[in-house]
N, C-alpha and C positions, 0 to 999 in steps of 0.2 A: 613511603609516600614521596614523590614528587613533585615540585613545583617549579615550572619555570620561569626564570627571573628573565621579563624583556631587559636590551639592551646587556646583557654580558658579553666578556670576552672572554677569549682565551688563545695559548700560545702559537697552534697552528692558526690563528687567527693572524696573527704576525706574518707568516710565512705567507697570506695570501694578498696580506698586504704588499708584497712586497713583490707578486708574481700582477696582483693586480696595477699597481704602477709599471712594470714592465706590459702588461697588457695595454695599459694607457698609451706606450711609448708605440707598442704595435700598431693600436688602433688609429692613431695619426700616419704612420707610416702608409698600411694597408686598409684603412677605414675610408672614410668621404673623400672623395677627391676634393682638392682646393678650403678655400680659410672659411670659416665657421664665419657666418654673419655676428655682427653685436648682438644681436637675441641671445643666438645659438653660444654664445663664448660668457653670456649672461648667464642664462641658465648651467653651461660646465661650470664658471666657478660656483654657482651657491651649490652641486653636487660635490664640487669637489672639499668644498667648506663643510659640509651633511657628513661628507663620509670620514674625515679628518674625527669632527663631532662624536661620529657613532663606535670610532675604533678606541677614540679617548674612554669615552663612557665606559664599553665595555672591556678596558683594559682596568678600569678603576673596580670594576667587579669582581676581577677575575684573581687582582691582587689581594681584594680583601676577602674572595672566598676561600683561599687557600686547599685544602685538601675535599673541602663540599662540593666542588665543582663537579656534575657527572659525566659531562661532556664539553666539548669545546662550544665556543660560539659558531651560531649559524647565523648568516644575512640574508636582509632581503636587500636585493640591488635591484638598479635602475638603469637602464643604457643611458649613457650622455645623447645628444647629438652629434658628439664625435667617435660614437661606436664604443665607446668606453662602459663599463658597465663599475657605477658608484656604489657603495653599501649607504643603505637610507635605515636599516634598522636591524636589529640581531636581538637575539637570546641565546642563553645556556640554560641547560635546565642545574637546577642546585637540590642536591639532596638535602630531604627533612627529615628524616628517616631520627626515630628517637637512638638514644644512646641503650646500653645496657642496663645503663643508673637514674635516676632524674640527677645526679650530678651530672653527667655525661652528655646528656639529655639538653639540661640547659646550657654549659659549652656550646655547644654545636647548636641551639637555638640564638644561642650572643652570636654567635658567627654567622649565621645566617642572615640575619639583623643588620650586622656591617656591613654583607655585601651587598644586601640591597641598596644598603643607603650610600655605598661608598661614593660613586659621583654627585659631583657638584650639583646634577640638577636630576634627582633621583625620576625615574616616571611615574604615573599613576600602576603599570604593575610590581615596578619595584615598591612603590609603598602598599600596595597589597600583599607582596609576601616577606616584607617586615611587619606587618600587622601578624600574620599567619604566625611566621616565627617569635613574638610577642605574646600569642596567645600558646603556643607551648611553651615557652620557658615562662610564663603564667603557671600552668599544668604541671610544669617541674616542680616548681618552687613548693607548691601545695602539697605534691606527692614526700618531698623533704621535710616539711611541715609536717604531716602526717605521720612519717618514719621517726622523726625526731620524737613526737608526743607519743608515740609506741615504743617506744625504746626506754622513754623516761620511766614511762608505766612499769612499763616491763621490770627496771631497775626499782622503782618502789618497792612491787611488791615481791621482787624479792629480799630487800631489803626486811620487808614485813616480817617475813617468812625466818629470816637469820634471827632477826629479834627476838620471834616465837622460840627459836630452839634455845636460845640464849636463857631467854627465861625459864623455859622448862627444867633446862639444867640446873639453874641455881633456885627452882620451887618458885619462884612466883609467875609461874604464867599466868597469864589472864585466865579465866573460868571460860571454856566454851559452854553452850544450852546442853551439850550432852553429855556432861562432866560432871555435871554438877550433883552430887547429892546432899539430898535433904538431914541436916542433923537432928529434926524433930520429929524424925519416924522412930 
């Protein structure tokens, strides 16, 4: 299973950060002719503040997904008014995929967990799929629960069972119902 966390990042994410400012440089070069009204240079900087924001965030995800990330971060952009195209939002998708063990299981549900919440100002789908991730390592735990008290079982009654040979060897076992005969026949 899959779910995708808005607002992730990841490494080629960087690289386009970095083709996208060289594109900024373009788009003033060969974009509008002439200077950007005060509106217009209003509006670039709070894009250019958005997209600073949105590369933060999902750099803050990307660190704390570690190996769950499935793919890199995708944006949505916005073209400036000076032909520049800003990132205003992204996601990655992050595997939830269980483990082999419910140990393993809940690892990578802890993990999941972090990377949603890694940024400072997590979204409403990042706290949707820390809730997800929550409710499996929920699902873990119980499954360990459950192996733990089968296990225990399991060691009683063998335990039980040791005991019975032990006493049979040295004559006092217990009487079972079909062992038993009557000395007053």
């Amino acid at each position: 299973m899959q779910i995708s966390a808005a607002n992730t990042y990841s490494l080629p994410s960087l690289l386009n950060a970095r083709s996208a400012e060289n594109s900024r440089t373009a788009g003033r070069q060969g974009g509008k002719s002439g200077e950007l009204t005060p509106d217009e240079q209003a509006q670039v900087d709070k894009l250019k503040a958005r997209d600073r924001q949105v590369r933060a965030h999902e750099q803050a995800h990307l660190a704390a997904a570690g190996g769950m990330a499935v793919s890199g971060a995708s944006f949505t952009y916005q073209r400036g008014p000076d032909g520049v195209s800003y990132a205003i939002g992204g996601e990655v998708s992050i595997s939830t995929s269980e483990g082999r063990t419910p140990e393993e299981t809940l690892r990578r549900a802890e993990q999941v967990r972090a990377a949603a919440l890694a940024p400072a100002d997590p979204s409403g789908q990042d706290r949707a799929v820390a809730a997800a991730a929550g409710q499996m390592a929920q699902q873990a735990r119980a499954e360990m629960a459950q192996q733990s008290m089968a296990e225990s079982n399991g060691t009683d009654n063998a335990d039980k069972r040791q005991q019975q040979k032990i006493a049979a060897f040295y004559g006092n076992a217990p009487a079972s119902p079909s062992s038993r005969i009557s000395a007053y026949a």
